[in-house]
C-alpha positions, 0 to 999 in steps of 0.5 A: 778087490786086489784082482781089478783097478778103478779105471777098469771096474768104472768102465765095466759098470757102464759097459757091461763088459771087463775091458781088455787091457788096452782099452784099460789104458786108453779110458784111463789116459781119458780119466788122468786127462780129464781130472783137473784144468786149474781155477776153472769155475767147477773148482771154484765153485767147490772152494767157495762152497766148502768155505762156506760149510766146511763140515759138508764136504759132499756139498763142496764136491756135487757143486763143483760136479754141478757146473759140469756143462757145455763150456767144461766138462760137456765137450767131451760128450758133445765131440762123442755126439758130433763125431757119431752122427757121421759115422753112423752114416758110413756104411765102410770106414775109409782106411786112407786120410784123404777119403776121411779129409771128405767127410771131415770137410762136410762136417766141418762146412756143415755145422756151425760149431764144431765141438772140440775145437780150440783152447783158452790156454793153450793156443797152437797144441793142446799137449794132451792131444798127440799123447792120446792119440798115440795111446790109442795107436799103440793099442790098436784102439786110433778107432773111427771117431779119432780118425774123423776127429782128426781129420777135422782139424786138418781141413778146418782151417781152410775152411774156417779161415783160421786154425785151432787146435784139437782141445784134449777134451774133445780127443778124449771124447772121441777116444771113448766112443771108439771104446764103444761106450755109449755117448750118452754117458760120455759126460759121466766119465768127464765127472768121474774124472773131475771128482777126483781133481776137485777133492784135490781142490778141497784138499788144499783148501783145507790148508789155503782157505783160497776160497775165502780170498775169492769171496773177499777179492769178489766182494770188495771189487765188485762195481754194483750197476743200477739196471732198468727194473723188470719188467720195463715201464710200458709208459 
């Protein structure tokens, strides 16, 4: 205590090795980006259920780590599991942008999805994105995975017909696979992360009680639709 920060002290847990500085920086840029997105459904969730028992604050808090899945949260490990599958493939890492564009292009042209792509906000940049990028520059640490990544938002668009930018979840994805963190953990970082922004959810519903006006809002807007019983009459 006093001699390591939590960011560090996190990633030596999982590691099972004190990280140098740099990388201190880089997974810590990954957990201030990765802390908190709004009204998202997690935090809602965490609202409307410490509204519900106010006096357990760790229920509010796992059901909002609950929904952490492929919509939120989930793309940072599924960019770190996309990206890794190629690069396990590669016998000598390219060092010039072309040679990446290569493998970016059949990546790209052989999935259907790519994880990582595109933002419901913010339509052109993700501003998370370059900022992480050049953390990573800086320390040394732009690895594999950033430079695939990156690439794949360069060809997409003639591939796909259309351009998306490179969602700060899935740069933060590829960041930590280049700290050399397993990708079967990636999701627990995005949660670590998440943790901290939703009790600062429930701290401000200590003082809004806004997840009693969603309940409300739900409740009284809500259109009930008579649905065809399960299973189906077979006359």
């Amino acid at each position: 205590m006093g001699k390591v920060g939590f960011g560090e002290l996190a990633f030596w847990l999982v590691a099972g090795r004190r990280p140098s500085p740099g990388e201190t920086r880089v997974f810590e840029a990954v957990l201030v980006a990765l802390a908190d997105h709004g009204f998202t459904p997690t935090a809602i969730a965490a609202r409307v259920t410490y509204a519900s028992a106010p006096e357990a604050l760790q229920g509010a808090l796992a059901a909002g780590l609950l929904g952490g899945g492929s919509r939120f949260l989930g793309v940072t490990e599924d960019v770190g599991r996309f990206l890794s599958a190629y690069i396990g493939q590669i016998n000598k890492y390219p060092e010039m942008d072309a040679e990446w564009d290569e493998i970016a292009t059949r990546a790209v042209s052989e999935t259907k999805r790519i994880p990582g792509l595109g933002h419901p906000v913010h339509k052109v940049q993700d501003p998370r994105t370059p900022v992480l990028i050049r953390i990573a520059e800086e320390e040394g640490l732009r690895g594999p995975h950033l430079r695939l990544f990156e690439a794949i938002g360069r060809v997409h668009p003639a591939i796909l017909g259309k351009t998306l930018p490179l969602n700060g979840a899935g740069v933060c994805g590829a960041a930590l696979a280049d700290l050399g963190l397993p990708v079967e953990m990636l999701r627990g970082f995005a949660l670590l992360a998440r943790a901290a922004g939703l009790l600062g959810h429930l701290a401000e519903e200590r003082r809004t009680n806004l997840g009693l006006e969603i309940y409300r809002t739900v409740d009284r807007n809500a259109v009930y639709r008579e649905e065809t019983p399960w299973p189906p009459s077979s006359r």
